[in-house]
N, C-alpha and C positions, 0 to 999 in steps of 0.2 A: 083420299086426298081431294079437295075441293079443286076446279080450276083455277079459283084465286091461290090457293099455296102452290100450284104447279107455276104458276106467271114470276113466283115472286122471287127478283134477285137477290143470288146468291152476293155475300160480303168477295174481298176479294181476300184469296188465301183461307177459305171458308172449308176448303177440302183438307189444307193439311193434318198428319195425326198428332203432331204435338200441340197444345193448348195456347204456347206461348206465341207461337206462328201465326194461329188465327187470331189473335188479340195485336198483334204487330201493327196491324194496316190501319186500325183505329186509334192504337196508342201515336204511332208517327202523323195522323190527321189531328188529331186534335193536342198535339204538342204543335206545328204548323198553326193551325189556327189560333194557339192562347198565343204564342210569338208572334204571328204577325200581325193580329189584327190592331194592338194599340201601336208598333213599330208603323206602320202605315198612316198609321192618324199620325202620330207625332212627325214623321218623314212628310207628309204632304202637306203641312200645315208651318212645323220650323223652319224645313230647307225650301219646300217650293212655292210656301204663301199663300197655300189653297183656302180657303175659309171651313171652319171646323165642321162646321155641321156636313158639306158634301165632302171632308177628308172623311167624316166619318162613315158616310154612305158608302162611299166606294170601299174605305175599307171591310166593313161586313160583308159587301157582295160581292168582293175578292179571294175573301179568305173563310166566310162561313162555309161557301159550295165542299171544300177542301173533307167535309164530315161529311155530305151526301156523295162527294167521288169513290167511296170505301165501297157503295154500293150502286150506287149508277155515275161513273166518270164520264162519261157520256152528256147528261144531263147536267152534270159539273161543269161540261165544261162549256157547255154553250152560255151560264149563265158568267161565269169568270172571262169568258175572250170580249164578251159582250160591255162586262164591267171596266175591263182593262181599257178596251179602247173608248169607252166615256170617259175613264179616268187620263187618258191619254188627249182628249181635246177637251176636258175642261183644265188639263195644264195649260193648254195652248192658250187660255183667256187670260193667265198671269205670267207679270214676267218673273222670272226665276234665272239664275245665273248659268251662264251658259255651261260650265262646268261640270253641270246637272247630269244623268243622265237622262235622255227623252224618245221615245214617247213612254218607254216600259219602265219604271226606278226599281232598285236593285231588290225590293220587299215583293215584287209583283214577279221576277224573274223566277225566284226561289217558289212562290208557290205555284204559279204555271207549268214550273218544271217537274214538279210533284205529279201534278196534276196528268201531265203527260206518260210521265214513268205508271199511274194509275189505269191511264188509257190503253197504254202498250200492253196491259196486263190482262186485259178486260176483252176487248176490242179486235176483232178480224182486221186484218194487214188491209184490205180496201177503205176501211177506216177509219183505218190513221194516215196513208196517204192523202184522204180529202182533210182531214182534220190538219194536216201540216201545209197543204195549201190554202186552207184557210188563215191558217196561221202568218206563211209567207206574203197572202195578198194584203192582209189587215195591216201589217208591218210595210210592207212597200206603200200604199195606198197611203200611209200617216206618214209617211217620210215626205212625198209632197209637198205637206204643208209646217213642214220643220222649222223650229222656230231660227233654231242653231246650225242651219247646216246638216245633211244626214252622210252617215261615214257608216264604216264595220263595227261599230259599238254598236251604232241602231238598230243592227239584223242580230244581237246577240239573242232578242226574242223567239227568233225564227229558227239559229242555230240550234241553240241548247234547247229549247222542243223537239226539233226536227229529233236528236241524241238522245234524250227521255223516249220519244216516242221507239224510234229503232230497236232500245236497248229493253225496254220493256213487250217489245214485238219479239225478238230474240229470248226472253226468258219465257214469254209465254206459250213460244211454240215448241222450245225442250220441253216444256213440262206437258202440254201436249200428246209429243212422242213415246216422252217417257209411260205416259198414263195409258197411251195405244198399249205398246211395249207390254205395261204388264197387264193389260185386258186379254192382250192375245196370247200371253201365256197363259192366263185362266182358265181362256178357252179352251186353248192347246190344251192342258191339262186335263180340260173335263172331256174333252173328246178323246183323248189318247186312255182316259179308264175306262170309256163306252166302249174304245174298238176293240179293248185289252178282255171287257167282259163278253161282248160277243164274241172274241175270238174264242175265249173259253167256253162258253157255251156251243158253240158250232164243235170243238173240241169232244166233248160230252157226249153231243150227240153223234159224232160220227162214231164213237166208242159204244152208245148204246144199241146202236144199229145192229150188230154182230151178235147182243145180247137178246133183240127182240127176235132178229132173223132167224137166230138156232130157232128160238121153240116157235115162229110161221113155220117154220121147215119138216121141225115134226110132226106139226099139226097136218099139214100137208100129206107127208109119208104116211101116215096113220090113217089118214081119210081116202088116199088113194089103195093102201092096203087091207082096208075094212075087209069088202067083200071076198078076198083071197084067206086071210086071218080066219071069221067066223062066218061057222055054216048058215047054212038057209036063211039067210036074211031077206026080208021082205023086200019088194020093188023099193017100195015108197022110203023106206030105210036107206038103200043101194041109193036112189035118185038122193036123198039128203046129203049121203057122204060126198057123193058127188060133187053137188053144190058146195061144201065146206072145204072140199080141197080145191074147187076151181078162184073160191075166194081167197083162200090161203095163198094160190099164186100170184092173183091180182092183188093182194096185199104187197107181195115179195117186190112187185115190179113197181109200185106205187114208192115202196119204199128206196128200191135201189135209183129211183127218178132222181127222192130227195134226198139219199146221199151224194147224189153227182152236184144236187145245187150245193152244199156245204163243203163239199170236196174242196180243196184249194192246191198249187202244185206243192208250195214245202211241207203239205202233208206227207206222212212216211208209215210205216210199218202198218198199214190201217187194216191191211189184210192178217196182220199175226191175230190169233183168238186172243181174245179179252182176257187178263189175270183176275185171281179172287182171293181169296183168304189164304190156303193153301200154298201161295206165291209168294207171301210174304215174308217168311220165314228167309227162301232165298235170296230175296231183297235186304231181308236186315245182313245176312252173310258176308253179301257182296260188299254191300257200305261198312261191315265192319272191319275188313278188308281196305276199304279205305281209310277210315277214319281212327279205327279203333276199335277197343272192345264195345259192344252194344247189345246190352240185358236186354232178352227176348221171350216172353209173356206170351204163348201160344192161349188160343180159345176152340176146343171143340167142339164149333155149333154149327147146324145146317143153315143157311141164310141161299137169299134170292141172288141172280146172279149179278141184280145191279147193287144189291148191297155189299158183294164181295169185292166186286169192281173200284165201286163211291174206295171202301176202307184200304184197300191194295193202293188206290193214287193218290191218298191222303197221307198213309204214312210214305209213299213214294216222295213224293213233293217236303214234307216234313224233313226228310233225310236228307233229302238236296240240301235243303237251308242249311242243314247242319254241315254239310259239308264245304258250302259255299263262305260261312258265317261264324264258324266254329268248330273247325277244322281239329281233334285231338280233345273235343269237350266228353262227357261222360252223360251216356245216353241209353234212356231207356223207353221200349216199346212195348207195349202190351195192349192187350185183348180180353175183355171180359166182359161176360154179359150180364146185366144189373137186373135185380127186383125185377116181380111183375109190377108194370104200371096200369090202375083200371082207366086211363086214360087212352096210352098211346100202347100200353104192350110192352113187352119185353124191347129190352134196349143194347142193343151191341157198342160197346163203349170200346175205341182208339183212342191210345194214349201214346204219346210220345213227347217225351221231356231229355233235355239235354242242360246241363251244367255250363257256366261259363268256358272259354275257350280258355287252352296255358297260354295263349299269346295272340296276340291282334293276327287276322292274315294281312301276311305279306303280298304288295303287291295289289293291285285292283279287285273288286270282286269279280266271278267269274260270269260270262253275259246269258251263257247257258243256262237251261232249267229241263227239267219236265210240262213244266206249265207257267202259270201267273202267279204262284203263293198263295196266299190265301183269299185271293177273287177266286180260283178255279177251288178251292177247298172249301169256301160258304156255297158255290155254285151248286156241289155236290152233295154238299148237305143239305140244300132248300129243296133242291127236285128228290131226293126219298123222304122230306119231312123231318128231318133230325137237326138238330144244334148244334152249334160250334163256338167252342171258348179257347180263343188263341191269346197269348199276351207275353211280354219278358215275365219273369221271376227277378224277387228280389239282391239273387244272387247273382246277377246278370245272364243267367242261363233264360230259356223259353221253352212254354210248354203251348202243346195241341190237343186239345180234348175234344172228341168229336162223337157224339153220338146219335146212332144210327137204330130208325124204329125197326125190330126182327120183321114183325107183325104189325104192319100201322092198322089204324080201327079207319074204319070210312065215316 
């Protein structure tokens, strides 16, 4: 975008989302201008005796600005106050009947007033303050020299501005708040799924801690144990082990640094061992116990401890939802592991699908979880490299398909 399209003003009502809204401001300007501009010629000319040709001037340069107020009211209206009050003392060179109104006639009120309700909409509250004592001076100032006497009919120009401009400052600044309003719910919004994904991520990891720690640990016992285990080993052998388990420590303590920074207090049970495949089975027990009967699809396969882990909290969190969401739905869990792929490897596939509920739950849903849903279930498939396809069914039920590489290729 050029500097000239950044400079260039907006119409007004140019934001709204309906069509008919941003064509408003132009359709009521230029209905204003076919109305008043031959209404002003004939008004200046039958009732006040102006001579046609400056009836004529004044009125185009009264009521044309009326099409550029849509986009600069500002620049409108310097050229209309300016028009008005020439048209206001070249009345003052004819006589017209006192009856009249004077200095402003009632075609030049209506579109000033426009003009202001334009200004209030457009325009910072400092202003339209100066713009309405502008307003009020140019009005008192031509009262001076009144032909007829000046009373409270002659400040009508001053009124009914000063009320255009207020009420268009008051619509302007709702809309405004409102538009903060929903900026900072955006926000809100996108910050409250950033703190949701790192909580879950910090989540993760404080869960894989336990998984990397066991085998530092062994690693550890094994290299401390070397030389007691197997006979006559060389110095230089003995001096290696050495080194491997001193590093193995320095790992341990490296690590338990950084699970103190990720620690937080409503963390809980961080010390129980980690579950894996083998855990699930009790897991589906337990929720079927809650919920209901639930078909359960064992897999006997050896896998890594963070992929038993990933598949253990994925149909964990799966089964919350069900129970949260569909409370007595018809629900099925399984485990199998697919084809070899010459890509990524053999694949450990979770599945878990459940049927529509017999009845809405009653009642609020529950605020409780194991985790986020599925932020902390893509979380967990992106860190082992594996896919995830969550979605309703067309039955109103939901399914979780997640799978998980045995063996990822490097």
């Amino acid at each position: 975008m050029t500097p000239v399209e950044e400079e260039r003003p907006r119409a007004l009502l140019a934001g709204a989302s309906r069509r008919w809204v941003r064509v408003l401001p132009w359709a009521l300007a230029f209905v204003l201008c076919v109305a008043l501009l031959p209404t002003t010629i004939v008004v200046l000319t039958a009732d006040y005796g102006l001579n046609g040709g400056v009836a004529g001037g004044l009125a185009v340069a009264q009521a044309a600005p009326l099409l550029l107020a849509v986009v600069r009211p500002l620049r409108a209206w310097y050229v209309v106050v300016v028009a008005d009050v020439a048209g206001a003392l070249a009345l003052r060179a004819v006589d017209f009947e006192e009856r009249l109104l004077w200095p402003f006639p009632p075609m030049e009120l209506v579109g000033y007033v426009a003009l202001c309700l334009a200004l209030g909409l457009r325009e910072r509250s400092r202003t339209l303050v100066l713009v309405w004592l502008a307003t009020a001076g140019a009005n008192v100032g031509l009262g001076f020299v009144a032909p007829h006497g000046f009373g409270a009919e002659e400040m009508l120009f001053t009124i009914l501005g000063g009320v255009a401009l207020l009420l268009g400052g008051v619509l302007r600044e709702r809309y405004e708040v409102q538009r903060r309003l929903v900026e900072q719910e955006t926000i809100s919004e996108a910050e409250r799924g950033r703190r949701t994904l790192l909580e879950e991520r910090a989540r993760i990891a404080r869960e894989l801690h336990d998984v990397v720690a066991h085998h530092m640990s062994v690693i550890t016992v094994q290299a401390d144990t070397a030389e007691y285990r197997l006979d006559r080993l060389p110095p230089d052998v003995r001096e290696e082990f050495t080194s491997i388990a001193a590093t193995a420590r320095e790992s341990l303590g490296e690590m338990r640094r950084l699970l103190g920074v990720l620690r937080n207090e409503e963390a809980h049970g961080e010390l129980v061992p980690q579950p894996g495949l083998t855990q699930i089975g009790q897991l589906v027990e337990a929720t079927a116990r809650t919920v209901g009967p639930v078909e359960f699809t064992p897999c006997d396969v050896e896998v890594s401890e963070a992929i038993g882990l990933s598949a253990y909290r994925i149909v964990q969190e799966a089964l919350a939802n069900i129970v949260r969401h569909a409370p007595g739905a018809r629900t099925q869990v399984s485990l199998s592991v697919t084809e070899s792929d010459p890509r990524c490897g053999e694949r450990l596939t979770v599945l878990v699908v459940n049927g529509p509920p017999p009845q809405p739950p009653d009642g609020p849903l529950e605020a409780g979880g194991t985790g986020h849903g599925l932020v902390g279930m893509r979380e967990r498939v992106r860190l082992v490299g594996g896919s995830l396809d969550a979605g309703p069914l067309p039955d109103g039920g939901f399914r979780v398909a997640a799978r998980l590489p045995l063996n990822p290729l490097d």
